[in-house]
C-alpha positions in Angstrom: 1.3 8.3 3.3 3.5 11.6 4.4 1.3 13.4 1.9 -1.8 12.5 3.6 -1.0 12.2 7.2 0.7 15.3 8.0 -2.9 17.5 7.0 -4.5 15.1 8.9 -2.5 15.4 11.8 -2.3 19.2 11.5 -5.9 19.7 11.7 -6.9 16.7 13.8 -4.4 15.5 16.4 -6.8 14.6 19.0 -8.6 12.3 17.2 -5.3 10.3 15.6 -4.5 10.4 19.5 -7.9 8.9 20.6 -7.5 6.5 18.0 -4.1 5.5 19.1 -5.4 5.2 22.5 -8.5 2.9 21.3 -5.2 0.8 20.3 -3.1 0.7 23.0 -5.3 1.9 26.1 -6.5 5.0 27.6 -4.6 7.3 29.5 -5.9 11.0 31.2 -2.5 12.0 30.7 -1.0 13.1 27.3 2.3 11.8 27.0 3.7 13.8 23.7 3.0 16.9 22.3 0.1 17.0 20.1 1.5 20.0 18.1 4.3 17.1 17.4 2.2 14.9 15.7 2.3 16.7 12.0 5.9 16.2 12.3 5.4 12.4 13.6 3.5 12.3 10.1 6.3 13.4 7.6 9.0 10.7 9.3 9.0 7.7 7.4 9.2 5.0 9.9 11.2 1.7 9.5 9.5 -2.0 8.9 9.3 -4.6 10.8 9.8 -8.1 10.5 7.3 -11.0 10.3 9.2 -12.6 13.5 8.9 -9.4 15.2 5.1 -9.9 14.7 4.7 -13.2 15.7 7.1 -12.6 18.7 4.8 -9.8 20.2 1.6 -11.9 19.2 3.4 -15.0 21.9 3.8 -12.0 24.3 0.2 -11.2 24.1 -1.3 -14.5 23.9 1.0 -15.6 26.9 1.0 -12.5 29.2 4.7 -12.6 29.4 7.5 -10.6 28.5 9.9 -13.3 27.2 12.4 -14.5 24.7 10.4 -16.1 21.2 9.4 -19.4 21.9 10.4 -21.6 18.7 8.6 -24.6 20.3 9.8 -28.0 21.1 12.4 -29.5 18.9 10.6 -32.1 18.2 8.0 -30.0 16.4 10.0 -28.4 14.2 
């Protein structure tokens, strides 16, 4: 993706930051350096995990910043 993104960020940060914006909310304030982005783009970032995923989908869904909720033991 490095060989794509970093062009793309090069020549269009402000849309890649209006789209990450549309994802996480809008903000009048920039809070990095759009000149950064390019270099953003040629980092390869780590994974994640599946729990990870379903961890911050609870968070969502609840509201709450909390522990992951395995459910009752019962359930399980």
């Amino acid at each position: 993706m490095a060989d794509y993104a970093t062009p793309f960020l090069h020549y269009f940060p402000r849309f890649v930051w209006n789209f990450v914006q549309t994802v996480v909310g809008f903000d009048k304030t920039y809070h990095l350096d759009l000149g950064m982005l390019p270099m953003m783009g040629r980092n390869d970032v780590g994974g994640t995990s599946t729990k990870n995923l379903m961890h911050w989908t609870q968070m969502v869904r609840s509201g709450y910043f909390q522990a992951f909720d395995y459910g009752s033991p019962a359930a399980n």
